[in-house]
KEVOPA-272937 format. One record per atom (N, C-alpha, C, CB): x negated, y negated, z; residue in three letters. Coordinates in steps of 0.2 Angstrom, whole numbers, plus 5000, padded with zeros to 4 digits. Each point is the difference from the previous one (the first is absolute). Glycine has a CB too. Layout:
XYZALA...
# end
This chain:
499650065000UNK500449945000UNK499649945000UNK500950065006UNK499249894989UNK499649945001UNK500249965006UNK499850014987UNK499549965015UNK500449935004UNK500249944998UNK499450035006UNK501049965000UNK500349934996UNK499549955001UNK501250015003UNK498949954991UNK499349945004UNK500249955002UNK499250014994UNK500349965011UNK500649945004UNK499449935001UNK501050115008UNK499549844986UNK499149964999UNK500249985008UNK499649944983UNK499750025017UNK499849935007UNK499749984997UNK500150035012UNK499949904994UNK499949934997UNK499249985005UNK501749964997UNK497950014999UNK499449995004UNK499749934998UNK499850125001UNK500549845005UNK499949934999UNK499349985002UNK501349975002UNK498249994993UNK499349985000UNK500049925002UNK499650104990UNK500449895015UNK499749915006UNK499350014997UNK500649985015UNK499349974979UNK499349975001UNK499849945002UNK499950064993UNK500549925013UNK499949965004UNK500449955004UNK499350034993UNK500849965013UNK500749965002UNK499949945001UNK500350085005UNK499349884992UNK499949934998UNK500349994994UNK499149995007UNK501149944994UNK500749964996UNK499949935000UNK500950085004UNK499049894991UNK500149945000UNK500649955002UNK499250044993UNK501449995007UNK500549965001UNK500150015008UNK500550014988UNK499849965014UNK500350005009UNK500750005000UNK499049945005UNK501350134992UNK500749995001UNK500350025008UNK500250034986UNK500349905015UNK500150025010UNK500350075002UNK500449885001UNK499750144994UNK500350065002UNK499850075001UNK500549934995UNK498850055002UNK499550084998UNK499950005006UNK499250014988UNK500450065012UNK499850075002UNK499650034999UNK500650015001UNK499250004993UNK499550064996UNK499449974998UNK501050064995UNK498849865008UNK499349964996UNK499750005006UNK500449924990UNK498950085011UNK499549995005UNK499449954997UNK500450135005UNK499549814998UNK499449974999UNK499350045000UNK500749905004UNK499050094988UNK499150035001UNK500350064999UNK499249935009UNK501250104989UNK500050074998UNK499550024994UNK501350005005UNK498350034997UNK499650054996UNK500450024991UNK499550055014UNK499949944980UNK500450064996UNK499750064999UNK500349934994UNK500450115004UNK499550085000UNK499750004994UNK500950095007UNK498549944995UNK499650004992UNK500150084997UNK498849905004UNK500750094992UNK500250074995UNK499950045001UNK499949974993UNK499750045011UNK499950075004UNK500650045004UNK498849935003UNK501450025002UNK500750025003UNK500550024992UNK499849905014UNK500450094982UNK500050014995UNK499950054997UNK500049925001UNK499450104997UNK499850095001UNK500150045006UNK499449974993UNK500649995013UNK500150065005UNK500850035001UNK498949925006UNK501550024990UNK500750034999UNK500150034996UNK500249945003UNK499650074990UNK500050044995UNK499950065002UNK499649924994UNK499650115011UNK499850044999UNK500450055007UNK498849954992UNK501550005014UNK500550025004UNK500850044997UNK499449905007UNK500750074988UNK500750004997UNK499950064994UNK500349845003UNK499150174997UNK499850054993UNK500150065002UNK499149944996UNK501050075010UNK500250075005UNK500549995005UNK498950044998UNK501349925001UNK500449965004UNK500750055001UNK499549894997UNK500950124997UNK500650034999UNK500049994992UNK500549975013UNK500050084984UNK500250004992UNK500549995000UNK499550054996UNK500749875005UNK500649974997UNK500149924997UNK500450095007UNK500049894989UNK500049944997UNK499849955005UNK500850044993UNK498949895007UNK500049975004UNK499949914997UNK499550125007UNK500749864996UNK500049924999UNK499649965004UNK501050004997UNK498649964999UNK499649945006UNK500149935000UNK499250054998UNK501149935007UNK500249924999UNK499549965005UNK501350014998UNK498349964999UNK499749935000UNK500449965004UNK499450014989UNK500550005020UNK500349935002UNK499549995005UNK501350024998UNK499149945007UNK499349965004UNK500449955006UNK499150004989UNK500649955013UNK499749934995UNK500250004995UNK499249995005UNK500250004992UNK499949984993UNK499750024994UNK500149945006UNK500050134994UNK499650044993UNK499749974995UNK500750065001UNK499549914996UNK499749954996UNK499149985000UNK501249965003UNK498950035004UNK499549955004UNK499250064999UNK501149935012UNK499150124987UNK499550064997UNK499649984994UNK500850085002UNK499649884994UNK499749994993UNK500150034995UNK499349975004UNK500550014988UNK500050034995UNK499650085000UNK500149864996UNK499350125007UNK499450065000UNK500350065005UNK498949904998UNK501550085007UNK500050075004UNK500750034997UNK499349955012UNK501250034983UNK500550044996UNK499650034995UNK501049935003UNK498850024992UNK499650054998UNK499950044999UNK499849975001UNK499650045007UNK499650084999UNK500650065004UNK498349935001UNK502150025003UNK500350055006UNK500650034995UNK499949925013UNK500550054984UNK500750034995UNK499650064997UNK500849884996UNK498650094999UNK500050094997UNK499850075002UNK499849944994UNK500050025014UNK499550045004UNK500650065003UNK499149895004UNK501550074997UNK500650025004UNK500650044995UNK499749895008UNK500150094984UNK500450004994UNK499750095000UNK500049864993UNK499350165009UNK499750035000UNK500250065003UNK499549914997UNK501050115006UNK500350045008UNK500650014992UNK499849925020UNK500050134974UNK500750024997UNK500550035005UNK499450024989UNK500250045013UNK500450055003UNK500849985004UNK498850055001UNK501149875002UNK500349975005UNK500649964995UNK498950005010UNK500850004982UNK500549964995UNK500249915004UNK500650154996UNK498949825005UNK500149935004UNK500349984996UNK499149985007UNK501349974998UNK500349924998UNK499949975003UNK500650014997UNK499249925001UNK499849955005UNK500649955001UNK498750014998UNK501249955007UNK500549915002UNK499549965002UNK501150045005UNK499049904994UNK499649955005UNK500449935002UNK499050034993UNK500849975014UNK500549955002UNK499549945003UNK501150095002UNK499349854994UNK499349955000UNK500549935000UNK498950074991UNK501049885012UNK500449945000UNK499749964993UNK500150015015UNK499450024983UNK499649994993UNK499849924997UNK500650124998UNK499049845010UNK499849965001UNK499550004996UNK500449995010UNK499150084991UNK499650004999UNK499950044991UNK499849985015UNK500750034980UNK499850044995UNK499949934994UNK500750125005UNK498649924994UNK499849954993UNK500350074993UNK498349915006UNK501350044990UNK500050054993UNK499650054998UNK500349924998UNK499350095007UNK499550045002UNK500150075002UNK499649895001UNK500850105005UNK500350045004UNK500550034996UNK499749945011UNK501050024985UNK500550014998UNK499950064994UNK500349885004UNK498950094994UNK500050074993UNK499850055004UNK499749954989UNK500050065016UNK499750065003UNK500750065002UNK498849935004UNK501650035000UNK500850035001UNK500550034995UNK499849925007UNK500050024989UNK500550024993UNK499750074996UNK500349854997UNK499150155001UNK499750064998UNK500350055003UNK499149964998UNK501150055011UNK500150065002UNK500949985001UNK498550065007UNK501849904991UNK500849994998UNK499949985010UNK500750104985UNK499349895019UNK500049995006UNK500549955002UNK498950025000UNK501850035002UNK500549935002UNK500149965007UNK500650054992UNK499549905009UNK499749955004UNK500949985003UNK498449944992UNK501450065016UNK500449985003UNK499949955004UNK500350104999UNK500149835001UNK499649935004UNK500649995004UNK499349934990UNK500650015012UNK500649995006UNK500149904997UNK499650115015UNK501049904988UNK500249914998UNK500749995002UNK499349984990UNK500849995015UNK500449995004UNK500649974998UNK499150015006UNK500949964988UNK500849964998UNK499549954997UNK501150035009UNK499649924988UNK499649925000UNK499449975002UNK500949995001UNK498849974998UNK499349985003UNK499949985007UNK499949984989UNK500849975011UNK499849975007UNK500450055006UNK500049874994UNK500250195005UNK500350035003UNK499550065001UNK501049954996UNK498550074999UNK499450044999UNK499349985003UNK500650014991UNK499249925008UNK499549985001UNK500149985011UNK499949974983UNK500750025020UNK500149995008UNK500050045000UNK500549925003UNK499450164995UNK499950055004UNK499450034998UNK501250035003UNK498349964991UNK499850024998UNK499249985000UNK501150034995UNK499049905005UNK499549945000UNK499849964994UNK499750065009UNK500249884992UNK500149954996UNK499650004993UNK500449945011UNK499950074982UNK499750024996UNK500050054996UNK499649945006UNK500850125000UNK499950074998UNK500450024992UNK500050035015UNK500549944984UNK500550014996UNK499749994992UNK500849965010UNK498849964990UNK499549994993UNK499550065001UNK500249874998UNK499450145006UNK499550035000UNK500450084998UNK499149905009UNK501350124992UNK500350064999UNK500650014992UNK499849995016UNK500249964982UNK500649984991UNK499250014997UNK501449884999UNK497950095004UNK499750004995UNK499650064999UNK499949885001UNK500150165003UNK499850075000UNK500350034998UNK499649995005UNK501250014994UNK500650034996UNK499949994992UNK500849985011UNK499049954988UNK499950004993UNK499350044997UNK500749895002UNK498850105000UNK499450045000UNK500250094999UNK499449905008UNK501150124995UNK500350064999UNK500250034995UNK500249985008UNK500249974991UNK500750014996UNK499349974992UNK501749955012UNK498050014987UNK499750004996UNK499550054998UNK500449905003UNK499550175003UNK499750064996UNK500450065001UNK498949955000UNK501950024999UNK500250075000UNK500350045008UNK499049994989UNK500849975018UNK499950055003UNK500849985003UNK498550025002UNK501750044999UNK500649995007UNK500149965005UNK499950104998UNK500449885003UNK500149965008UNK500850005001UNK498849904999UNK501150125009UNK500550015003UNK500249955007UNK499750134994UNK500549845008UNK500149955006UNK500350025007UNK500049934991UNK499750095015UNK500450015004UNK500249925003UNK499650135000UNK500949885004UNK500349945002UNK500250025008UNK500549964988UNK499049995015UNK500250015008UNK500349975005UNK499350044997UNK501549995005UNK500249955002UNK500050005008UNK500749994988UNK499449945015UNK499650015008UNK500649965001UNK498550015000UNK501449975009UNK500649955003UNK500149954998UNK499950025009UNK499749944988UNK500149934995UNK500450014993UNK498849945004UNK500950144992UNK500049974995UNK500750024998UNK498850004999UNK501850055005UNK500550055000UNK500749944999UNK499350115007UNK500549824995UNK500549965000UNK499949974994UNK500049985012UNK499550044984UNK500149974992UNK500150074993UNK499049905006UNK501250164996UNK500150044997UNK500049984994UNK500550055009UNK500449924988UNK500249984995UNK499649984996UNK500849995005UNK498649954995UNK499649984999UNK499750054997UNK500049935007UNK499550104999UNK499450064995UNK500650044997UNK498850025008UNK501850014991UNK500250044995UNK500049984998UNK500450065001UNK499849874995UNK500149954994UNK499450004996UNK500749945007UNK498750044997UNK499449984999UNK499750094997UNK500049865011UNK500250194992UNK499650054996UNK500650034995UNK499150035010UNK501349944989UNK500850024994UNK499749964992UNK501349975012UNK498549964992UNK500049954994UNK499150014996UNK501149905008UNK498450144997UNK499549984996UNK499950084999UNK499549865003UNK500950174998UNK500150084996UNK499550045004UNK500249974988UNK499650055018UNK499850005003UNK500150075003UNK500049884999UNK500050175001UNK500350075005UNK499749975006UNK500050124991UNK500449895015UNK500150005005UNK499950065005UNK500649914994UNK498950085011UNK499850065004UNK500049955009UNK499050074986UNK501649945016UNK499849975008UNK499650055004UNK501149955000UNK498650005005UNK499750045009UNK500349955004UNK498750044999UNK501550005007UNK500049955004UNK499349985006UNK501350044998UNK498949905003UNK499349995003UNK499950045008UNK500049884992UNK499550175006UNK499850025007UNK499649975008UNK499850064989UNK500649955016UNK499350015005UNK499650034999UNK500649995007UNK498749994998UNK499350024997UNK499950045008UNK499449894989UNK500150155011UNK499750045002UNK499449955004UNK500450104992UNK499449845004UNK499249965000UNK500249935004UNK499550054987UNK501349935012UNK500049925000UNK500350005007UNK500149954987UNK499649985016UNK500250005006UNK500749964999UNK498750015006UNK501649994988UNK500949975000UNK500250034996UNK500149905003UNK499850184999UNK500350054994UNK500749974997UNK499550105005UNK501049904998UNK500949984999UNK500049944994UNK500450025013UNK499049944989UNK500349914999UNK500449994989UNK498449945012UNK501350134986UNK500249984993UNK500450064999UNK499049944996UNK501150105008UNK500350075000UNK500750004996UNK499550035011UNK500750004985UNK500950014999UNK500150055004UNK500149984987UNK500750005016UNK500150035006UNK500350084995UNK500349875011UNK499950174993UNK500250044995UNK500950004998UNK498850075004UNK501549894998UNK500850005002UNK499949944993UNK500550045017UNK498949924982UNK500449954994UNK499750044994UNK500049865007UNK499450164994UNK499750054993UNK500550034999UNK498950035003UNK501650015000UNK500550044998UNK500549964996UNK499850075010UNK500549904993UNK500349924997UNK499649984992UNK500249945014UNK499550044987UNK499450014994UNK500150034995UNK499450015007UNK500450064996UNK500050054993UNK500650014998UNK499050065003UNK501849944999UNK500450004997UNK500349954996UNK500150075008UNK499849874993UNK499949934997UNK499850014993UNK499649955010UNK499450064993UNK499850024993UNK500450064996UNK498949955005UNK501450104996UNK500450034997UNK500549984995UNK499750055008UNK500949914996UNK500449974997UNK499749964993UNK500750005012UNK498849964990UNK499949974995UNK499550034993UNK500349905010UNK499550164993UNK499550044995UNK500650024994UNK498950075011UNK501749994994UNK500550004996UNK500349964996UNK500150065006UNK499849894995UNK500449934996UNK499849984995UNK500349965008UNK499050074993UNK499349974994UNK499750054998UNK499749895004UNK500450194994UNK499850044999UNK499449994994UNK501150045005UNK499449914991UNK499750014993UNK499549965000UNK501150034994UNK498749925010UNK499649965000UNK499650005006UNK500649944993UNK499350105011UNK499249995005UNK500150105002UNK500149835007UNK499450184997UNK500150065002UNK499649995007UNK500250064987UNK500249995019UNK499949965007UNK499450085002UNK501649915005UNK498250104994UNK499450055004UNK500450055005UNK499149905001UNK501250075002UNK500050025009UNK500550034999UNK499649905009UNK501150074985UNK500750025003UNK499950064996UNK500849905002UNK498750094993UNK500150084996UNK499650045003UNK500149964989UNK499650035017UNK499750085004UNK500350025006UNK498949984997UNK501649975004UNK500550015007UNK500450044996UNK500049905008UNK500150074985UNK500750064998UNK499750074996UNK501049874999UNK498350144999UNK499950044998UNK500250065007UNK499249934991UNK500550045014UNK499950065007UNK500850035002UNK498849925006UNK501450024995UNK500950045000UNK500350034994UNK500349935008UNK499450054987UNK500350054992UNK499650074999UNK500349884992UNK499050125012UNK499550075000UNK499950025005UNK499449984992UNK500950005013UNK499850045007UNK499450005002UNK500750054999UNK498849904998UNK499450015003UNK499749924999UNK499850144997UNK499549865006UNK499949955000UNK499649994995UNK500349985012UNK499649944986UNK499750014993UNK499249944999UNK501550034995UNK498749935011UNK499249975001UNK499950025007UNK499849884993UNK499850065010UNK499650015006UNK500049995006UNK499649994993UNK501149985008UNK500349995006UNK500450065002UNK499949894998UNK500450144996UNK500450035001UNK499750094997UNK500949884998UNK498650145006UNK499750084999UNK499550015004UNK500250004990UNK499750045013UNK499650025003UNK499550004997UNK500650045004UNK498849894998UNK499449974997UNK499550065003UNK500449845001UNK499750175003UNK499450045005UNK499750064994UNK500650005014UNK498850014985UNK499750044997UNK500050004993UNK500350055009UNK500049884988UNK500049994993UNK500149935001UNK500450124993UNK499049835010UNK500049955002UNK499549985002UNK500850005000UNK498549984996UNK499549985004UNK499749944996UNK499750125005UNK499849855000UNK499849924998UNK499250015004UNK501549935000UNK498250054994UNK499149995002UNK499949935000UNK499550114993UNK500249905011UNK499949915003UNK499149994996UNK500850015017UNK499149904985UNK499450004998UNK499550044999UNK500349935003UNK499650095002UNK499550045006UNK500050084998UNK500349915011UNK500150114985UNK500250074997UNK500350045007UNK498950004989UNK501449955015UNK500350065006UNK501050014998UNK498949945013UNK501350114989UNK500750024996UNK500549975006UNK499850124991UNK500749865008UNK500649995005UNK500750034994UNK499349885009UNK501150124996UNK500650034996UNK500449954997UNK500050085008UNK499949844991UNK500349974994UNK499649945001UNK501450064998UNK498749884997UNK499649955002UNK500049965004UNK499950014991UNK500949995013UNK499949965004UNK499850025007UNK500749964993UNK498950085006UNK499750015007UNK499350005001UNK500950065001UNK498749924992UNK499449994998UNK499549955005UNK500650034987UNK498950005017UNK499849945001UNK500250025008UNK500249914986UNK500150115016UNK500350035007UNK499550065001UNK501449964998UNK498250045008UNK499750075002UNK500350055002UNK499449955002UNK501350045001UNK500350055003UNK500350054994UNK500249935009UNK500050044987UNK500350034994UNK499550034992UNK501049925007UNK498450084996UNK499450044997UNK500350085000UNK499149925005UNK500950104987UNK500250075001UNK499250044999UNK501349984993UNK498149985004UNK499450054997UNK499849924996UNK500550154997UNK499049914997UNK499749954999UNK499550044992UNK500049935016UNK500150024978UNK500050054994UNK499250014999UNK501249954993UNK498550055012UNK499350024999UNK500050075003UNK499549875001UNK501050125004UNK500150095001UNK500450084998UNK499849935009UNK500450024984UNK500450054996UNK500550035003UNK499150024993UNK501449965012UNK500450035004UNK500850054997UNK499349895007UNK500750144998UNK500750054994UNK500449975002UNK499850124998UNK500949885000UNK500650005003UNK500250025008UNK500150014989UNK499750045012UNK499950045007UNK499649925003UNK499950174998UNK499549845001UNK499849935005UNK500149955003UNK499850034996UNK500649954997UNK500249945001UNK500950005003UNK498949964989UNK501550105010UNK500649995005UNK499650025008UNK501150054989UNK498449985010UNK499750035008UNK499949935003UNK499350114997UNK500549835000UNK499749955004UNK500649975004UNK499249994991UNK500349985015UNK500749945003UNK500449984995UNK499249935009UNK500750014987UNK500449964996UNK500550064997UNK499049904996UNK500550145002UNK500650064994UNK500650035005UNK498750074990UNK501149965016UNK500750035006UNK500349955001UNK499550085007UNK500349844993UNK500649945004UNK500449994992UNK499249925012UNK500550104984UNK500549994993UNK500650075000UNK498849934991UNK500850115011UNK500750074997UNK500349995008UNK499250134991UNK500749855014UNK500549995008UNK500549954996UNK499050015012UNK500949964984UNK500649964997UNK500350044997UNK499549904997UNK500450124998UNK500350064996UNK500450055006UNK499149994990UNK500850035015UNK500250035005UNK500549975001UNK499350035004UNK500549925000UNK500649955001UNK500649984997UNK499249975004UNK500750034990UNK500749994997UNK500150074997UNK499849864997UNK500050205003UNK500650044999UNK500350035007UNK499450034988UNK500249935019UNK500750005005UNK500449965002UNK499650055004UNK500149874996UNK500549965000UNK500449994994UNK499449965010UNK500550064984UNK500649964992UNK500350064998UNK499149904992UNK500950165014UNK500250054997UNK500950004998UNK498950035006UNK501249924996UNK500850005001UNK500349954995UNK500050025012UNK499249964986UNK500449934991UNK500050044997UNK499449884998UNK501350084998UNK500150024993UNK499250004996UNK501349965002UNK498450004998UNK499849974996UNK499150025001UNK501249914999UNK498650135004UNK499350035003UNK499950024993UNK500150045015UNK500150014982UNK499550024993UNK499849964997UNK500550084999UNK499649855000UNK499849974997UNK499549935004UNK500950064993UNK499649905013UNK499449985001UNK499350025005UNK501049934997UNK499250105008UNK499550045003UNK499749965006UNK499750064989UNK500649885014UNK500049965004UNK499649944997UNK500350095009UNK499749914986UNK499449944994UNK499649995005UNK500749914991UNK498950055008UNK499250015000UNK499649995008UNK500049944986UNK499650115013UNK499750005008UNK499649935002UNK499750134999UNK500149854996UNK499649935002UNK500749955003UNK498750004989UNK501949995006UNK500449995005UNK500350005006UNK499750014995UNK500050065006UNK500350035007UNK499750005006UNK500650064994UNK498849935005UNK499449985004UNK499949945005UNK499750054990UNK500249905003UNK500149955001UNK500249985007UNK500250014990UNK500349985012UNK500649995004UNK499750015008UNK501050054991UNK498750045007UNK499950025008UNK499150005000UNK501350095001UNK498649864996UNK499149984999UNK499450074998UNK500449905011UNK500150154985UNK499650044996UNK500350085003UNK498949904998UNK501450085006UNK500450085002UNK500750004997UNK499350015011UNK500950054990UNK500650034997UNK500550025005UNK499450054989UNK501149905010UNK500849995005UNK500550014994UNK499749905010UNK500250094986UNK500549964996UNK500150024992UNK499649905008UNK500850084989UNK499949994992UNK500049944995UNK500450105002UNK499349914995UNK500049924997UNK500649945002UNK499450064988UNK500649895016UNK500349975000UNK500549964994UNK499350035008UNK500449984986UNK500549984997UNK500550064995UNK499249885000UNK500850195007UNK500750024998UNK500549985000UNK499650065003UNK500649905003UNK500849954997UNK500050004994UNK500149935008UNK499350014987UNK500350014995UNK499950044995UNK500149945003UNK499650114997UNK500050064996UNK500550025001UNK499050034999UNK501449995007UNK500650025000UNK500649964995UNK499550045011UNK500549914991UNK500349964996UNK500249994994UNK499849975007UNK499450024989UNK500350024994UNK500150064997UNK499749925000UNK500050135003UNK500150084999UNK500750015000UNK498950055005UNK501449935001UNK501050015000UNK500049954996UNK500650025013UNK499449924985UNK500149974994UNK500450034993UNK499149965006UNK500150074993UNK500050054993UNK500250055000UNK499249974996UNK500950065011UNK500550084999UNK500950005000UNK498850045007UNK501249904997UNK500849965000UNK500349974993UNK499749965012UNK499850004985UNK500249984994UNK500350074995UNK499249895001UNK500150144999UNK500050064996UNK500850045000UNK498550005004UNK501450025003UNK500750045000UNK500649974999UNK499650065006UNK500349894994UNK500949985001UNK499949994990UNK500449915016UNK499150064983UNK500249994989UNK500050085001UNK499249884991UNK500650175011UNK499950074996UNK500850025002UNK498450045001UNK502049955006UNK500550004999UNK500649974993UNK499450015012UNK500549934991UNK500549944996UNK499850044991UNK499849855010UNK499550174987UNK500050034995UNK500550084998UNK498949915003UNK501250125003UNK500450055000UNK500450005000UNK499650025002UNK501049924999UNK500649975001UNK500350035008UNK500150004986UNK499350015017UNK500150025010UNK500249925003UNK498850115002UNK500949844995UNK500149955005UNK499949944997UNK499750075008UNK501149874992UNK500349954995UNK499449954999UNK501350025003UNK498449975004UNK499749925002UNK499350025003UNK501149945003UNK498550094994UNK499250045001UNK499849955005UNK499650064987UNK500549875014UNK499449995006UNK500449985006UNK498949964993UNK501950075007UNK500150005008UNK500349955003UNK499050045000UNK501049884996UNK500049955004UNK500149964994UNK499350045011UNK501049914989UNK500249944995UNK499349965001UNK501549985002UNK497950035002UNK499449955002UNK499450034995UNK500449975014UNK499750114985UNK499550034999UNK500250024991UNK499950055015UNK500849954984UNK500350014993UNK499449964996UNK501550015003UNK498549934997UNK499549964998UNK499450004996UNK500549975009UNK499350094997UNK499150024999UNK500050034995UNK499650035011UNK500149954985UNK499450064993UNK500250085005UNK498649884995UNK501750155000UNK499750085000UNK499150034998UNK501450024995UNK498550055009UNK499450015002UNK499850034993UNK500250015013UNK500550034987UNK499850074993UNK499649974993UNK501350065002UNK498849854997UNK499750014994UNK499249995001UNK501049944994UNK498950045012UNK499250015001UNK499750075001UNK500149905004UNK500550154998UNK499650075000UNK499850014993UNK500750055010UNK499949964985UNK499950004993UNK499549964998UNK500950024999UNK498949925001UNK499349974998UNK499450045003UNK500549894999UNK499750115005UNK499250075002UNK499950074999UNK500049945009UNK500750074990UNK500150074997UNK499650004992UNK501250015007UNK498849934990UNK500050024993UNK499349965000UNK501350014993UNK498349985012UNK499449985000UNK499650065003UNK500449884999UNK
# end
């Protein structure tokens, strides 16, 4: 019997320094070292025996970029080089820093590039810092002039959630696919909350952005609502909040040491190994870091045992749920509320059109308030035929 193969994802930090000082990060450390090319082969030759299955690398950080022309280069073919593992890469870059230089070395290996931008400029630039917005169109043009992908996430935080309308306008009108976060507590900042989305208005939020994704199907396309509603239409989860990250989720820091995703890079506690020691799987779940990640997993198949909705979200993401209780496990990602919320959402619409379609039930949403809403079904259909 063959195995199934079950790709994971292996995110490469060449460094957690950033030129920008958005108020809201977490993931940037002043003077952070780059990993040179060595650590680069030392991953290669770790990952070369590592395991035999597909795998993806995304270039995050700080500020990937900040590497240079010369260390993609030599690192992509190096890494192009691991067939067995059939790679794909991502890079995620606020892409202050991409010349034309850099742009053709990417484009050669087709590399699609994930940036962030927060809405409008002046709405962008007060959470982001002043400037960020030009310095970031001009790096999108640079992109888009060789070809490369770019994708924008949008992060919306306690200031920015009172301007919704706005940024869905603002990513509607300049065509824009739309990818939200909410903005996180940190593990690092001594005012973790101060930008936080709470999770009761995210929820609010993401049903918002629904209504109006449905209303504009044909002209933007929202990220988020099409993997919330993949998961309740497949019963599984389909990114990263929503699967059991443990054991097909690692992240190499400058220094070539592994933790279990990038936001924990840079943190000693959460050291799994280290790619100079060519560590196996067994190892690296054996480690401190690797047991406090599968005690999550524990943890939510006792306490989410009774949601509907556990096969797919899985209590979303341990860094999350961390967080809260300063790196130990109480809890599940606080912004269950709104995963719940919009998971009943999409499973409420869903049935009541798959009724009303059957001729079971006259007024599918219930309620003279709700009749109103856009139906769900045509977005399943668009992802069906995609």
């Amino acid at each position: 019997m063959m195995r199934q193969k079950r790709p994971f994802h292996v995110m490469i930090i060449p460094t957690l320094g950033c030129p920008s000082k958005c108020a809201y990060c977490w993931s940037s450390e002043v003077g952070s070292p780059v990993m040179s090319i060595e650590t680069v082969k030392d991953i290669v030759e770790w990952l070369n025996v590592f395991r035999n299955d597909p795998v993806t690398f995304t270039f995050h950080g700080g500020e990937p970029l900040l590497a240079g022309a010369d260390f993609y280069r030599i690192a992509l073919p190096l890494l192009s080089d691991l067939k067995h593992l059939s790679p794909n890469f991502a890079l995620q870059t606020n892409l202050w820093m991409l010349t034309h230089e850099l742009a053709e070395v990417l484009a050669k290996h087709q590399i699609p590039i994930g940036s962030s931008l927060d809405g409008p400029m002046e709405i962008n630039d007060l959470q982001r810092s002043e400037g960020y917005y030009e310095r970031t169109m001009r790096g999108y043009e640079i992109a888009k002039e060789h070809g490369l992908q770019v994708q924008f996430i949008c992060t919306f935080t306690s200031y920015s959630v009172k301007f919704k309308e706005a940024i869905f306008n603002y990513f509607l009108e300049n065509g824009l696919t739309l990818k939200l976060h909410p903005a996180l507590p940190s593990l690092r900042s001594d005012e973790p909350e101060k930008w936080a989305l709470l999770p009761e208005e995210y929820g609010d939020l993401l049903v918002y952005l629904m209504d109006k994704y449905l209303e504009n199907m044909d002209q933007i396309e929202v990220r988020n609502i099409n993997d919330y509603c993949r998961c309740v239409f497949t019963g599984r989860g389909t990114v990263c909040t929503f699967v059991d990250c443990m054991e097909n989720t690692f992240a190499v820091g400058p220094d070539g040491r592994i933790y279990p995703c990038y936001r924990f890079v840079g943190m000693p506690q959460y050291v799994m190994g280290d790619v100079r020691d060519r560590p196996s799987q067994a190892d690296l779940a054996g480690s401190e870091a690797g047991m406090r990640m599968l005690q999550f997993k524990d943890y939510v198949d006792k306490n989410c045992k009774s949601c509907k909705h556990i096969r797919y979200c899985r209590g979303g993401c341990p860094y999350n749920a961390m967080v809260p209780a300063s790196g130990d496990i109480k809890g599940v990602d606080p912004h269950c509320v709104a995963y719940k919320k919009i998971f009943d959402e999409i499973s409420d619409r869903f049935n009541k059109e798959m009724m009303a379609s059957l001729g079971m039930e006259k007024d599918f949403s219930g309620s003279s308030e709700r009749a109103n809403k856009p139906g769900i079904m045509a977005l399943m259909r668009k992802l069906a035929s995609n």
